[in-house]
C-alpha positions as CSV (number, residue, x, y, z in Angstrom):
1,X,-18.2,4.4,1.6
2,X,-15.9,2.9,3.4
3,X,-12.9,4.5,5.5
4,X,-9.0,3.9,5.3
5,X,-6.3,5.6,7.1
6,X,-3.8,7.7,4.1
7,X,-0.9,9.4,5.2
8,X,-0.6,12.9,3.5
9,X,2.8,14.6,4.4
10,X,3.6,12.7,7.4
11,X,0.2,12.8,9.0
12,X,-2.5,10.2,9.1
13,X,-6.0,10.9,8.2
14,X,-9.2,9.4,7.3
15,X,-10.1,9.2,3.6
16,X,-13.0,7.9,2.0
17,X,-11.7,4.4,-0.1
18,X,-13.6,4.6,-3.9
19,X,-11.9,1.4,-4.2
20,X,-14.2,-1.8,-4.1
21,X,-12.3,-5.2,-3.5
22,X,-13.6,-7.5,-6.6
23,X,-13.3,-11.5,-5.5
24,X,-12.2,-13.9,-8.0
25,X,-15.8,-15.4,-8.1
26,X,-17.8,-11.7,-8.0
27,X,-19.0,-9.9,-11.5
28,X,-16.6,-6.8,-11.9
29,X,-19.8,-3.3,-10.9
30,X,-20.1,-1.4,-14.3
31,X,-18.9,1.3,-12.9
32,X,-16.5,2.5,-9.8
33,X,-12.8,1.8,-9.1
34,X,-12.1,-2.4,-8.1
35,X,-9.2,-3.7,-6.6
36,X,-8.7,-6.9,-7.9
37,X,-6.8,-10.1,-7.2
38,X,-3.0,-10.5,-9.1
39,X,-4.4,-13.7,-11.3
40,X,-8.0,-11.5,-12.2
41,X,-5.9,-8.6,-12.9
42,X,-3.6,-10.5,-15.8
43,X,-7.0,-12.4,-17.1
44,X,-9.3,-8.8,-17.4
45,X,-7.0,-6.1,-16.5
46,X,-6.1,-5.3,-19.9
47,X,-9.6,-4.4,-20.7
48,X,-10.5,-2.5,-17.8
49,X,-7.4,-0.1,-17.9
50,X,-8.3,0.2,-21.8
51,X,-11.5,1.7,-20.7
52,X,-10.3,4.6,-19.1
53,X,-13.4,5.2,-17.3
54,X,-12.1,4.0,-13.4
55,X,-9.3,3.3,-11.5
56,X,-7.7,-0.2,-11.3
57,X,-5.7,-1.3,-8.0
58,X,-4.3,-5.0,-7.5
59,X,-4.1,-7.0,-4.7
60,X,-1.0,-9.3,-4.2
61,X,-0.3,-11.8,-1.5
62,X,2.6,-12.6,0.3
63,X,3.4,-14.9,-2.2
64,X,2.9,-13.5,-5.1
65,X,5.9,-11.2,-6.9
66,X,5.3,-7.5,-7.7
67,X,7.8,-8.2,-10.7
68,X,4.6,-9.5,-12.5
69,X,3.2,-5.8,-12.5
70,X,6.4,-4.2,-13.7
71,X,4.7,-3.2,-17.0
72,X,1.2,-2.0,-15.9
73,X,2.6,-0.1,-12.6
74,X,2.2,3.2,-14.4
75,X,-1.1,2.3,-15.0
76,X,-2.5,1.5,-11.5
77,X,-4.0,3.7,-9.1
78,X,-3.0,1.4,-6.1
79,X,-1.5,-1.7,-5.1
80,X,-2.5,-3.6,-1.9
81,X,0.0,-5.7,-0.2
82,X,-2.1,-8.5,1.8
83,X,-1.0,-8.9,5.6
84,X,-2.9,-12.6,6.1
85,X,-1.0,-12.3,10.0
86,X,0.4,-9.5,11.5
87,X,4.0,-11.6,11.5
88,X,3.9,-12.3,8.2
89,X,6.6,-9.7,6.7
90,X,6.8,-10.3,2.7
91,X,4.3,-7.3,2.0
92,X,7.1,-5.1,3.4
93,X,9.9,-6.6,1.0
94,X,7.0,-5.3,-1.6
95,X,6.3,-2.3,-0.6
96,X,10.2,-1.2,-1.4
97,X,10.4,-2.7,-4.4
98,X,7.7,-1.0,-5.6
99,X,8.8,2.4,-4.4
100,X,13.0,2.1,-5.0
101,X,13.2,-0.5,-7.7
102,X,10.1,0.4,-10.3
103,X,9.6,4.0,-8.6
104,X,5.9,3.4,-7.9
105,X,3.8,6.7,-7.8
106,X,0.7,5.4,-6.7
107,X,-1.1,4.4,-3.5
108,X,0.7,1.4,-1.4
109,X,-1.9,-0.2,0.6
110,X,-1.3,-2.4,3.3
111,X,-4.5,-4.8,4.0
112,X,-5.2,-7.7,6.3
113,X,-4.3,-7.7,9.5
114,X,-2.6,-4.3,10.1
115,X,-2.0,-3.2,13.2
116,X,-0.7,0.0,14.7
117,X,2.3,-1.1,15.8
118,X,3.8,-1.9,12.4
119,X,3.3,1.5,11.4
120,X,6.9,3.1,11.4
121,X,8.2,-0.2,9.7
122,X,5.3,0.3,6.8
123,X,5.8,4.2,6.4
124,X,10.1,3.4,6.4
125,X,9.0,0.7,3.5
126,X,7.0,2.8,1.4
127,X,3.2,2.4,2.3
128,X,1.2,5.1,2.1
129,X,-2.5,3.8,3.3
130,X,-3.8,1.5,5.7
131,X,-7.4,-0.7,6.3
132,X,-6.1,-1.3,9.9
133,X,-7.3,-4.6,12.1
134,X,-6.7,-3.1,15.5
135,X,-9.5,-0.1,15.1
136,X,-6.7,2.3,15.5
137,X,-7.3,6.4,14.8
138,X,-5.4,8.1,12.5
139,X,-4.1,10.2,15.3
140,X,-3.1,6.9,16.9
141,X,-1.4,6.1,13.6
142,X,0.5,8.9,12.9
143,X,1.9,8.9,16.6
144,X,2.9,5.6,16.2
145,X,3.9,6.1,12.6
146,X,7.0,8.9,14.5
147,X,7.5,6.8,17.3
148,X,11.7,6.9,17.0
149,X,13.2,10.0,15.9
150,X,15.9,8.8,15.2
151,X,16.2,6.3,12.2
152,X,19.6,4.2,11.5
153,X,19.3,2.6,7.9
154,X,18.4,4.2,4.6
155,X,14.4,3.5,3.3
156,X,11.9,4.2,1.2
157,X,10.7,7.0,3.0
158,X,14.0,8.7,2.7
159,X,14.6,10.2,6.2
160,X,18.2,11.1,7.2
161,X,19.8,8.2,8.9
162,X,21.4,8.9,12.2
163,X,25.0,9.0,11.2
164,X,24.5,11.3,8.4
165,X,22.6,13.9,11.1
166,X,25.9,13.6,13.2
167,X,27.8,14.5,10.9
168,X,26.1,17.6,9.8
């Protein structure tokens, strides 16, 4: 099975991933939890949630709008936010919306290339899992993950901005 980084009250570990990433062109396994693309997703998804017998994730690219799954969020176990290049930042507008605009309770995955450097900016945005490119550890991840202690705008991951721990 193979292994993601999740981060579980502030700390990174590894965790198994049930998930299987379905291509476009691939026959959905009879059983097991898929991952599946945005356009597969509004073609079949309808039927596989109906089934109630695994989990659904969907992938969306950069870009692709996570408007489009406003409806079925509740219903989704995860939703992977593709990274094609490290410097390509729309999957962190994403994550965000997912999390403070439609309250998303499920598993934010960034895929593609990850790398550990981006992982205080993915954590702030709301992401919550990570297939990284670099080979990086969990320990590796987390450390990186509370790099600054100090944070000066408000996010996703709702720590106490600077001004506001002045103040008190």
């Amino acid at each position: 099975m193979p292994k993601l980084i999740e981060l579980v009250e502030g700390e990174a570990r590894w965790a198994d991933d049930a998930f299987v990433s379905v291509a476009d062109e691939d026959a959905i396994p009879e059983s097991g939890d898929v991952i599946l693309s945005l356009a597969r997703f509004q073609a079949e998804g309808d039927a596989l949630l109906a089934s109630n017998s695994r989990r659904v994730g969907v992938r969306i690219e950069p870009d692709q709008e996570v408007e489009a799954l406003a409806y079925d969020l509740p219903r989704l176990a995860v939703v992977a936010l593709a990274f094609p290049k490290y410097r390509d930042g729309r999957a962190y507008t994403s994550a965000r919306l997912l999390r403070e605009r439609f309250g998303y309770q499920g598993q934010v995955r960034a895929v593609g290339d990850v790398l550990r450097e981006q992982a205080g900016f993915m954590v702030r945005c709301g992401f919550d899992a990570f297939e990284p490119a670099d080979g990086a550890t969990p320990e590796a991840w987390s450390k990186a993950a509370q790099r600054f202690r100090h944070v000066y705008q408000r996010a996703a991951d709702a720590r106490t901005v600077a001004f506001e721990e002045r103040a008190s």
